[in-house]
C-alpha positions as CSV (number, residue, x, y, z in Angstrom):
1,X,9.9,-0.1,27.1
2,X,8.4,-3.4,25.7
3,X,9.6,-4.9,22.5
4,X,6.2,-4.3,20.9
5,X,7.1,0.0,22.1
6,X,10.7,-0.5,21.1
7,X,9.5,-1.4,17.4
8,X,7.1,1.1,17.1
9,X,9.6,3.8,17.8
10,X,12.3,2.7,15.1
11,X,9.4,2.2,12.5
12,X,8.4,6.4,13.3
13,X,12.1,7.3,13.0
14,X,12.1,5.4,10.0
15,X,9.3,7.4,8.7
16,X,10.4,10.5,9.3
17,X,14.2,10.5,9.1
18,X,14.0,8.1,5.6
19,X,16.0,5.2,7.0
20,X,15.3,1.4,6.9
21,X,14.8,-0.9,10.0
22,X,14.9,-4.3,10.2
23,X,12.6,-6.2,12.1
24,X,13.1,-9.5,13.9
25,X,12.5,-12.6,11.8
26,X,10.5,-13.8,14.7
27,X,8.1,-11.2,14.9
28,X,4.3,-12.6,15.5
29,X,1.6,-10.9,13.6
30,X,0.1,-10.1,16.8
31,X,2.8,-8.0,17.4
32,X,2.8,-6.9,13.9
33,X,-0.7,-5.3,14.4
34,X,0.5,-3.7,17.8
35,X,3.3,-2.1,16.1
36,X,0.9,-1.0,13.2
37,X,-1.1,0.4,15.9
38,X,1.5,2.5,18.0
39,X,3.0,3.5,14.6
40,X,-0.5,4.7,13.1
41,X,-1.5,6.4,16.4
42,X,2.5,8.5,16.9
43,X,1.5,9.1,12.7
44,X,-1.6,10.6,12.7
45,X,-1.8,12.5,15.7
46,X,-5.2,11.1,16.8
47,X,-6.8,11.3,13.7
48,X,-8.6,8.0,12.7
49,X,-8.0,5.8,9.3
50,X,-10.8,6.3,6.6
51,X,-9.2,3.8,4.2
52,X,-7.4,0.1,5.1
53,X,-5.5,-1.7,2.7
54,X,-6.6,-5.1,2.5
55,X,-5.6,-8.4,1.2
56,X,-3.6,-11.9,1.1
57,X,-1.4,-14.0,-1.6
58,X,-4.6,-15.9,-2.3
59,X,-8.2,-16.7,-1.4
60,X,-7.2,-19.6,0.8
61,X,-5.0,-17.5,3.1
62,X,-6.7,-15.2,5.8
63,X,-5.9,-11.6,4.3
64,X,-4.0,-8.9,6.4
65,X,-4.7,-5.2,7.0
66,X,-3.4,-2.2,7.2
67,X,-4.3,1.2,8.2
68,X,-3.9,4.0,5.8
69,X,-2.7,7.4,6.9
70,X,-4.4,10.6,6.7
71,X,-3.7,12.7,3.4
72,X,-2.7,9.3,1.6
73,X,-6.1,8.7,-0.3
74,X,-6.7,11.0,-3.5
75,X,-9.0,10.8,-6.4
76,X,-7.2,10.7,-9.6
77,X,-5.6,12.3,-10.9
78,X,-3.1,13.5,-8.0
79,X,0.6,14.3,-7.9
80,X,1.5,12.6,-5.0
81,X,4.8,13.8,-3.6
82,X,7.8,11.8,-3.1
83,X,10.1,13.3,-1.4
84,X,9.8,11.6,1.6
85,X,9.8,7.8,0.1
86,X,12.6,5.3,-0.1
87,X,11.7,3.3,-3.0
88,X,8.2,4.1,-5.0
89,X,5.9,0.6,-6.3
90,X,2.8,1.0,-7.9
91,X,0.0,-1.7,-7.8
92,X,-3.4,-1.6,-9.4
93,X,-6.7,-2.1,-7.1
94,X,-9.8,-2.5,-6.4
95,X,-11.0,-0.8,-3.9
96,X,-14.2,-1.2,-1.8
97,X,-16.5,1.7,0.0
98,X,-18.1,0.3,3.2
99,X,-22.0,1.1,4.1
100,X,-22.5,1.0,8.0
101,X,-23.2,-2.1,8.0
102,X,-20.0,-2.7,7.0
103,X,-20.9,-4.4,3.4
104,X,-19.4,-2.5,0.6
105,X,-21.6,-0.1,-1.5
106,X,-19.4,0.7,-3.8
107,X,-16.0,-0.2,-5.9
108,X,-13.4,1.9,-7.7
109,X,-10.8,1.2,-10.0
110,X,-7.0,2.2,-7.9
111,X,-3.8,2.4,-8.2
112,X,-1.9,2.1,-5.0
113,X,1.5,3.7,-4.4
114,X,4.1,1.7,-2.2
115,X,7.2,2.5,-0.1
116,X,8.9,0.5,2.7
117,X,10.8,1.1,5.7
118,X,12.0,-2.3,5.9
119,X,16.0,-2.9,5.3
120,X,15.0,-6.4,3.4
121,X,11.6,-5.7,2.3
122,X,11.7,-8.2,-0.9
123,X,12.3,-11.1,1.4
124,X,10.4,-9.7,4.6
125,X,8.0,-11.9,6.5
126,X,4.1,-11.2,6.5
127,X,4.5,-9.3,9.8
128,X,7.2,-7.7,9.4
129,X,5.0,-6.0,6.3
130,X,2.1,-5.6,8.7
131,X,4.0,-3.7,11.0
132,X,5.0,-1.7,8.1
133,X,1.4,-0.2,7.1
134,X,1.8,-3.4,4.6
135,X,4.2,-1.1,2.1
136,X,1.2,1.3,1.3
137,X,2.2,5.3,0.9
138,X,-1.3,6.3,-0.7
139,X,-4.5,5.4,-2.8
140,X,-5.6,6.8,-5.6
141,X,-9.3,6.1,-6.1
142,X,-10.6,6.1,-9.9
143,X,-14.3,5.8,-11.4
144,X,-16.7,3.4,-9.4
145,X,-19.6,1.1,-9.9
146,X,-23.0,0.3,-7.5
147,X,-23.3,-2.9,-9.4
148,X,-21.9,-4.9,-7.1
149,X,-23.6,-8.1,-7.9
150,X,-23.6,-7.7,-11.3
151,X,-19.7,-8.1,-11.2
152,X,-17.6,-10.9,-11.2
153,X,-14.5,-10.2,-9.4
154,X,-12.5,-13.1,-10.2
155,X,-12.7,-12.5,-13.9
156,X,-12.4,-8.4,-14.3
157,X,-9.3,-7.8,-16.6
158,X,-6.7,-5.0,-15.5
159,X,-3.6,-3.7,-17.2
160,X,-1.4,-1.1,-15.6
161,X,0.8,1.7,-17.8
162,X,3.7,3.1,-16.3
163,X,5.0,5.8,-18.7
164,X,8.7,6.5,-17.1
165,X,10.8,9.6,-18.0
166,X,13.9,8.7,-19.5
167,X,15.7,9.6,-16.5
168,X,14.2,7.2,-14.4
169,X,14.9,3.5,-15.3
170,X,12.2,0.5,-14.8
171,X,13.1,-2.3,-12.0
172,X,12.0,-5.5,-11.1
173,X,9.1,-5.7,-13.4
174,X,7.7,-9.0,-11.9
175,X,4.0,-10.6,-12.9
176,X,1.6,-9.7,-9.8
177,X,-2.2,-11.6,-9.7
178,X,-4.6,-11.2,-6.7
179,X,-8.4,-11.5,-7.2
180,X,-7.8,-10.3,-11.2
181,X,-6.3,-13.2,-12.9
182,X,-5.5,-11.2,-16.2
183,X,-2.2,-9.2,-16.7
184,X,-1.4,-7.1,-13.9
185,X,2.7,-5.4,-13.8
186,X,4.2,-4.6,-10.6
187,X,6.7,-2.2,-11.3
188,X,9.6,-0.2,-8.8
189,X,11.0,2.9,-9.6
190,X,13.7,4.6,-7.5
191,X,13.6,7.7,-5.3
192,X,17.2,8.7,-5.8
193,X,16.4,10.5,-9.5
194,X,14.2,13.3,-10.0
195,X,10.9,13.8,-10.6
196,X,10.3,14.8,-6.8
197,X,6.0,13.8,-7.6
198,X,5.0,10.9,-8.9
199,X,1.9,11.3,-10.9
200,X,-0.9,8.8,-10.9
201,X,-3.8,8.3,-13.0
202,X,-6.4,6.1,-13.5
203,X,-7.4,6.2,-16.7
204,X,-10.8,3.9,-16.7
């Protein structure tokens, strides 16, 4: 079994027995994607993604992808279970719907839920997080908008509200900014505490 294989296979039994794995710090994203793959194809039992995830730090650094696994894209609003998660994050999106000519026709308003199988994932590298589906659990898809050109996507202003029960405690609220320079909250809740379906909405 290769390294690439032997990775793969701790990242499944992460999935499905809840456990954390920790990756080697020298991990190439070539590798990364390799793992994603074998992961994504053991996951999905030959079913194909119809949503990636997306993204970088910045516009100057060459964004990363990740596929997204069957029965983790909803419209909003969803209760999107949790049992299975080891920590719950929730970003806010935008999402993009591709034409066949692979230029977007379409974008939505999203909120993205998050869980990791990494041991260290606040101080995991870039491919460690690529091998790990790049922390995404699901996508919930909101309203949309044709008017593509008409947008400007630097300068779109976003808030996210997290209304928590009183049960379950707020941590590591930390500023977030990708693509929407405004106010964006990235916000952790934990697992261990009921409710056992986290509820997302998108309001607008």
């Amino acid at each position: 079994m290769s390294r690439v294989q032997a990775l793969a296979a701790s990242l499944v039994r992460a999935h499905r027995n809840r456990e954390f794995v920790a990756l080697p710090t020298d991990l190439t994203t070539e590798e990364a994607y390799r793992v994603q793959d074998l992961v994504f194809a053991e996951l999905a039992r030959g079913q194909r993604p119809n949503a990636w995830k997306v993204g970088g730090p910045g516009p100057d650094v060459e964004p990363t992808m990740a596929q997204i696994l069957p029965g983790r894209l909803f419209a909003s609003p969803p209760p999107v279970e949790t049992n299975g998660f080891q920590m719950i994050g929730v970003e806010i999106e935008v999402a993009f719907r591709m034409g066949e000519d692979a230029k977007p026709v379409e974008a939505f308003v999203a909120i993205e839920v998050c869980d990791t199988r990494l041991a260290d994932w606040k101080n995991a590298s870039p491919a460690a997080k690529v091998a790990d589906f790049q922390s995404n659990a699901a996508l919930v898809a909101g309203s949309g908008t044709s008017c593509l050109e008409q947008t400007d996507w630097g300068h779109q202003r976003a808030e996210l509200w997290i209304v928590a029960m009183p049960e379950i405690p707020l941590l590591d609220a930390v500023p977030f900014r990708f693509g929407i320079p405004e106010a964006v909250q990235l916000c952790t809740l934990p697992v261990r505490v009921s409710p056992s379906s986290f509820a997302a909405e998108v309001l607008k």
